[in-house]
DSSP file (Angstrom, degrees, kcal/mol; ACC not computed):
  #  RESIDUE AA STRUCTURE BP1 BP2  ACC     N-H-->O    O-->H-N    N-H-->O    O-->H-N    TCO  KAPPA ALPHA  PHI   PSI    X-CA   Y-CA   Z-CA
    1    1 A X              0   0    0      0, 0.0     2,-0.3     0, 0.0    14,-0.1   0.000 360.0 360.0 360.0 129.7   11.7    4.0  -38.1
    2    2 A X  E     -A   14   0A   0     12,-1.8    12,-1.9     2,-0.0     2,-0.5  -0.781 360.0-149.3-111.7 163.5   14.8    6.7  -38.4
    3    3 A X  E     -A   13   0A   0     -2,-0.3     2,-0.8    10,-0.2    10,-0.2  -0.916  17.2-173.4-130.8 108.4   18.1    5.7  -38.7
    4    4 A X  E     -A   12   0A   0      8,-0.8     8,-0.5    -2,-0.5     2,-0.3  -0.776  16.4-132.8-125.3 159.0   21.0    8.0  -37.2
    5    5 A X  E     -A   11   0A   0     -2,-0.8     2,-0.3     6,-0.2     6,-0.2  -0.687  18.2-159.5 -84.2 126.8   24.9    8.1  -37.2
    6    6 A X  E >>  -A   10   0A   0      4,-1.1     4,-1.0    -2,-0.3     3,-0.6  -0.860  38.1 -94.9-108.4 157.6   26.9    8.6  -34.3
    7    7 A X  T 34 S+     0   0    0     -2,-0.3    -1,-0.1     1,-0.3    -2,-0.0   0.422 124.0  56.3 -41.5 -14.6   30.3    9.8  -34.0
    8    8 A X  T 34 S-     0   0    0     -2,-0.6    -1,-0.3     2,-0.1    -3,-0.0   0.981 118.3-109.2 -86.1 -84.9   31.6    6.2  -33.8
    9    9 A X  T <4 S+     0   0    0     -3,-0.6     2,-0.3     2,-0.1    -2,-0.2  -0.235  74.1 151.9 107.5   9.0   29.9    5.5  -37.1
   10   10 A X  E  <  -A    6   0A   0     -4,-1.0    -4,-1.1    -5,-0.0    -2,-0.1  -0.551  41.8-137.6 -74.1 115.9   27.6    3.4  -34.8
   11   11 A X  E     -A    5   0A   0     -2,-0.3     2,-0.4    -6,-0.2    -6,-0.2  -0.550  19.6-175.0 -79.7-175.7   24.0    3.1  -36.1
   12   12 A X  E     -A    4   0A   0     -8,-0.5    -8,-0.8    -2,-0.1     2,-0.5  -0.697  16.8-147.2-169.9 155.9   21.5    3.4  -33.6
   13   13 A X  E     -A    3   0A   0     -2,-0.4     2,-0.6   -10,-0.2   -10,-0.2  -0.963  18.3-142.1-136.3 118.1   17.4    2.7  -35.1
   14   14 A X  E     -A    2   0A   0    -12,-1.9   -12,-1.8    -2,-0.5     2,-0.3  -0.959  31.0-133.4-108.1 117.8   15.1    5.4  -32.7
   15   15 A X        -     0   0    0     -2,-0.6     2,-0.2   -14,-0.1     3,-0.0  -0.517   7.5-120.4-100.7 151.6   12.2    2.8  -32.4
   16   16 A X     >  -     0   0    0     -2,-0.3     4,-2.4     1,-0.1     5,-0.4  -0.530  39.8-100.5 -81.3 154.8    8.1    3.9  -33.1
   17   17 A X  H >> S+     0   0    0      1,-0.3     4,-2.2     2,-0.2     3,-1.6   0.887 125.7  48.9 -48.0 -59.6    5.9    3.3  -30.2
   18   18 A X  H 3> S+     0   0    0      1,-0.3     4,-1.4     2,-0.2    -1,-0.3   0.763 111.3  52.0 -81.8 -30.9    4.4    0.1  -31.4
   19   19 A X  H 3> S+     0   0    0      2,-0.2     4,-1.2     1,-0.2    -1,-0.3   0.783 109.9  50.8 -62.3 -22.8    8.3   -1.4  -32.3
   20   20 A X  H <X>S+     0   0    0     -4,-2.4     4,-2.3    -3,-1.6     5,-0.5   0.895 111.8  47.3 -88.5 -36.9    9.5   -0.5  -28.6
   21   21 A X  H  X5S+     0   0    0     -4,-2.2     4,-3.9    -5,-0.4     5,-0.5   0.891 116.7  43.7 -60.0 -71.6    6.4   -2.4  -27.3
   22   22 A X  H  X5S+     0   0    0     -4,-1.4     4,-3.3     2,-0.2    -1,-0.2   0.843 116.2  47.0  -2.4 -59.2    7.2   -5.4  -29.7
   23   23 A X  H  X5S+     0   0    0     -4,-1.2     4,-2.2     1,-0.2    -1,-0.2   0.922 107.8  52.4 -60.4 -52.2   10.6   -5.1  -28.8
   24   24 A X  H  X5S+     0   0    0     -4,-2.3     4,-0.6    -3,-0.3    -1,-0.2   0.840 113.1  51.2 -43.6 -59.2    9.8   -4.9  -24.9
   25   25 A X  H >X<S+     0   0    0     -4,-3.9     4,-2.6    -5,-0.5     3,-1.5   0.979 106.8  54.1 -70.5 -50.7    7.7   -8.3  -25.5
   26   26 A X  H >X S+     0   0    0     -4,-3.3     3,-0.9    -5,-0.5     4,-0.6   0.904 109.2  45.8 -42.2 -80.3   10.5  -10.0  -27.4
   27   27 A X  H 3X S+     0   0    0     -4,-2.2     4,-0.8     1,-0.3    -1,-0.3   0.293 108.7  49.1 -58.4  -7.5   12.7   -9.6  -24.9
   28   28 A X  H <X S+     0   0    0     -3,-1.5     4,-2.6    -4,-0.6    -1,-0.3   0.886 115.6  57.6 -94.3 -48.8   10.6  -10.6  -21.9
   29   29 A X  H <X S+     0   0    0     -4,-2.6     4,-1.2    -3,-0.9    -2,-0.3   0.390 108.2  39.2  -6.3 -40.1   10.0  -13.5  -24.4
   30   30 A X  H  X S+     0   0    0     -4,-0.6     4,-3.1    -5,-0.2     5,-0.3   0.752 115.3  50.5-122.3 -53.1   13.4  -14.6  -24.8
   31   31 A X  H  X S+     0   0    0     -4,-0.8     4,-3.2     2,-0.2     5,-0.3   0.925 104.3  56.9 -85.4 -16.5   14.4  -14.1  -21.3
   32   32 A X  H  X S+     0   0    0     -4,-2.6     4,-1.8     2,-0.2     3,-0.4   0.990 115.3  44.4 -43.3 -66.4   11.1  -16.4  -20.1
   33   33 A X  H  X S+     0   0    0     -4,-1.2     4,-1.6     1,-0.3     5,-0.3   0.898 115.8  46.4 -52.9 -61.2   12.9  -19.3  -22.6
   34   34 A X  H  X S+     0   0    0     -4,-3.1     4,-1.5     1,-0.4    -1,-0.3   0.808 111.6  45.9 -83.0 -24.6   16.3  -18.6  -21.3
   35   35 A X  H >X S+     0   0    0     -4,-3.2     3,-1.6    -3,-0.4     4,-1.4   0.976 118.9  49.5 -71.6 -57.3   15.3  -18.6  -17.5
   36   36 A X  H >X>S+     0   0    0     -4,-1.8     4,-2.8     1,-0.3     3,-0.9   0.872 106.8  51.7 -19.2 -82.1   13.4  -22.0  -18.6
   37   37 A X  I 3<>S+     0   0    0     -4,-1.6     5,-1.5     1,-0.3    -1,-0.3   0.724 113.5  45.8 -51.0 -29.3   16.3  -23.6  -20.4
   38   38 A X  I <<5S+     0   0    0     -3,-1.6    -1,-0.3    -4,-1.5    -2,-0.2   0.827 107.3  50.9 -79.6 -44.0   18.5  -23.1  -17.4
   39   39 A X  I <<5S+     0   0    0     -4,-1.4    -2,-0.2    -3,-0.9    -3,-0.2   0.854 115.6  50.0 -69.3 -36.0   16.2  -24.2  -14.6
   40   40 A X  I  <5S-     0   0    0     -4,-2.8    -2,-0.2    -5,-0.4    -1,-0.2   0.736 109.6-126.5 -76.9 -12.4   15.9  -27.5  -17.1
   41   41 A X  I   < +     0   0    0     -5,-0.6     2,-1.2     1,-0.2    -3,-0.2   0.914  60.6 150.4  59.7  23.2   19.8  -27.8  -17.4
   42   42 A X     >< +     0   0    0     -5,-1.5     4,-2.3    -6,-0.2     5,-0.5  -0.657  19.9 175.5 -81.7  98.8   19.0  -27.6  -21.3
   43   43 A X  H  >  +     0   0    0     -2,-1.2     4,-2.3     2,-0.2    -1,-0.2   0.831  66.5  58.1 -78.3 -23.3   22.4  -25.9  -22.0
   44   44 A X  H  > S+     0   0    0      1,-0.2     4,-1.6     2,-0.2    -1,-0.2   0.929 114.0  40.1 -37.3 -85.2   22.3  -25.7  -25.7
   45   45 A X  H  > S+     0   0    0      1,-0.3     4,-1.6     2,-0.2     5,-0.2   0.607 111.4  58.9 -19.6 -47.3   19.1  -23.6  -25.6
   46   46 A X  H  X S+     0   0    0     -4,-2.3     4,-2.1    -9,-0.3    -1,-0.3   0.884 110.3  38.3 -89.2 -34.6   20.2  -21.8  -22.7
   47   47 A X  H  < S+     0   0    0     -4,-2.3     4,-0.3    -5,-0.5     5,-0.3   0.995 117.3  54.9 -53.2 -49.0   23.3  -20.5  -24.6
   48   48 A X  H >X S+     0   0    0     -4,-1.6     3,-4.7     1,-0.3     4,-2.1   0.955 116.6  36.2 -54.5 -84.4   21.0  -20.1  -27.9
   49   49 A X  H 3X S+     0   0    0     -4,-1.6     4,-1.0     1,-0.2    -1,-0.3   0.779 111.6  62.1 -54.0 -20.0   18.5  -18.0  -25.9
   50   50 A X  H 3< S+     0   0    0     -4,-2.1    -1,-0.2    -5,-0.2    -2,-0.2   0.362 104.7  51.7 -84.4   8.7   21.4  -16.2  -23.8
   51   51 A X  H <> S+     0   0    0     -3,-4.7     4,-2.8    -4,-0.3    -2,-0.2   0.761 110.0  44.3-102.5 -40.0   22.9  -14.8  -27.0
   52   52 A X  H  X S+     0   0    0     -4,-2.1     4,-1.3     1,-0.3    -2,-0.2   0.724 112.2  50.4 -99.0 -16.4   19.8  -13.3  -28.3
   53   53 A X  H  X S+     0   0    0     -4,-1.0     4,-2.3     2,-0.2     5,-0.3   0.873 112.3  49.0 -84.4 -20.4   18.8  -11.7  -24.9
   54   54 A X  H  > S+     0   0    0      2,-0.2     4,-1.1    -3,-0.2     5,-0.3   0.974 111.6  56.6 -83.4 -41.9   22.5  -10.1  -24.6
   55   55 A X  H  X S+     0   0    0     -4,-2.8     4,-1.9     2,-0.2    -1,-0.2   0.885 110.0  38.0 -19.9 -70.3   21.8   -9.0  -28.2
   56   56 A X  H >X S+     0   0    0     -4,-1.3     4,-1.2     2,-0.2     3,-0.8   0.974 116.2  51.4 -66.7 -67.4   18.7   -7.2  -27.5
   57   57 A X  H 3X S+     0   0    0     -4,-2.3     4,-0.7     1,-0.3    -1,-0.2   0.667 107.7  54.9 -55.5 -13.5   20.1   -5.8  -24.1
   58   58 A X  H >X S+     0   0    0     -4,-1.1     4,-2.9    -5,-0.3     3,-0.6   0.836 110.2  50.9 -82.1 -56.7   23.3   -4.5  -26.2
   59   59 A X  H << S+     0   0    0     -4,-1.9    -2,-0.3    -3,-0.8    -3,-0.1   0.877 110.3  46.2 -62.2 -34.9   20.7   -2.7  -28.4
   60   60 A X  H 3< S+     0   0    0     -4,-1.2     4,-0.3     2,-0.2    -1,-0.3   0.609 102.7  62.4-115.0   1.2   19.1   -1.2  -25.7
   61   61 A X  H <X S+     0   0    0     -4,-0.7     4,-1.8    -3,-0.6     3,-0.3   0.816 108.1  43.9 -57.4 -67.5   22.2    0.0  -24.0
   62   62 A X  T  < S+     0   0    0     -4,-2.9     4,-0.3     1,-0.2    -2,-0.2   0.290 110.0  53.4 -89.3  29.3   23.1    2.2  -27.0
   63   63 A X  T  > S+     0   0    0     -5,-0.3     4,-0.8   -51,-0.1    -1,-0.2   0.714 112.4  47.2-107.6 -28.8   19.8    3.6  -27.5
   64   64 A X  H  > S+     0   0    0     -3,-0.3     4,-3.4    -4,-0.3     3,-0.3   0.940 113.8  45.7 -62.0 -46.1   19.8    4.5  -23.9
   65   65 A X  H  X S+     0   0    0     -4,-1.8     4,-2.9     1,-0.3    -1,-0.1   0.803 111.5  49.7 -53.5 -35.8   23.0    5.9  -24.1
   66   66 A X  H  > S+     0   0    0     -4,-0.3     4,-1.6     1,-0.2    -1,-0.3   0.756 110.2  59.0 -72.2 -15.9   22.3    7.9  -27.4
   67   67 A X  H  X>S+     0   0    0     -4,-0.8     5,-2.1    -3,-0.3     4,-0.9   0.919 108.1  39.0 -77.4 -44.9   19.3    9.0  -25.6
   68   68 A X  H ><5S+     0   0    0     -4,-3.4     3,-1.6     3,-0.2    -2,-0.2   0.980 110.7  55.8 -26.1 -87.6   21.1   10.5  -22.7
   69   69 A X  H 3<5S+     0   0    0     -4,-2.9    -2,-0.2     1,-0.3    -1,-0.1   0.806 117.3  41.5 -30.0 -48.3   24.1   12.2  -24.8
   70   70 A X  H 3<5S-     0   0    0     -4,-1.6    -1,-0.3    -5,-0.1    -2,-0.2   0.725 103.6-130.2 -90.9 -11.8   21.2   14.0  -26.8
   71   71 A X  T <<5 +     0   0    0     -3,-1.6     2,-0.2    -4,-0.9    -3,-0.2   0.972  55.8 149.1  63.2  65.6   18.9   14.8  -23.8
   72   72 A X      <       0   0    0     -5,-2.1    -5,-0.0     1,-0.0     0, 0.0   0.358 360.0 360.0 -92.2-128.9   15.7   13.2  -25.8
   73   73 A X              0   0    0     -2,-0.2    -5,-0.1     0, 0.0    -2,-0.1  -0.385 360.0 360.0  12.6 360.0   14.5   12.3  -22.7
């Protein structure tokens, strides 16, 4: 896992194949619960689990972005 600086001072993580799948599964993971907790009108849980998916979608927003900016892709 590398770790790089961006002009912000933002860190950004450039994830290894087997962390982006992981990552990819978490997040399918997290938004299965939240869609769950919502149809169930549990709202605690749906709040809980609608923080941690905007997390991860926040994360995967600047890695796209950095990805862009640098033409890795």
């Amino acid at each position: 896992m590398k770790i790089l600086l961006l002009k912000k001072s933002a860190i950004i993580v450039c994830m290894s194949k087997e962390r982006f799948i992981t990552f990819i599964f978490g997040t399918a993971i997290e938004a299965l619960f939240f869609s769950i907790s919502m149809f169930g009108k549990d709202w605690l849980f749906a709040v809980v689990f609608g923080l941690f998916l905007l997390r991860r979608l926040m994360l995967s927003y600047k890695l796209d972005k950095f990805m862009r900016e640098n033409k890795i892709l």
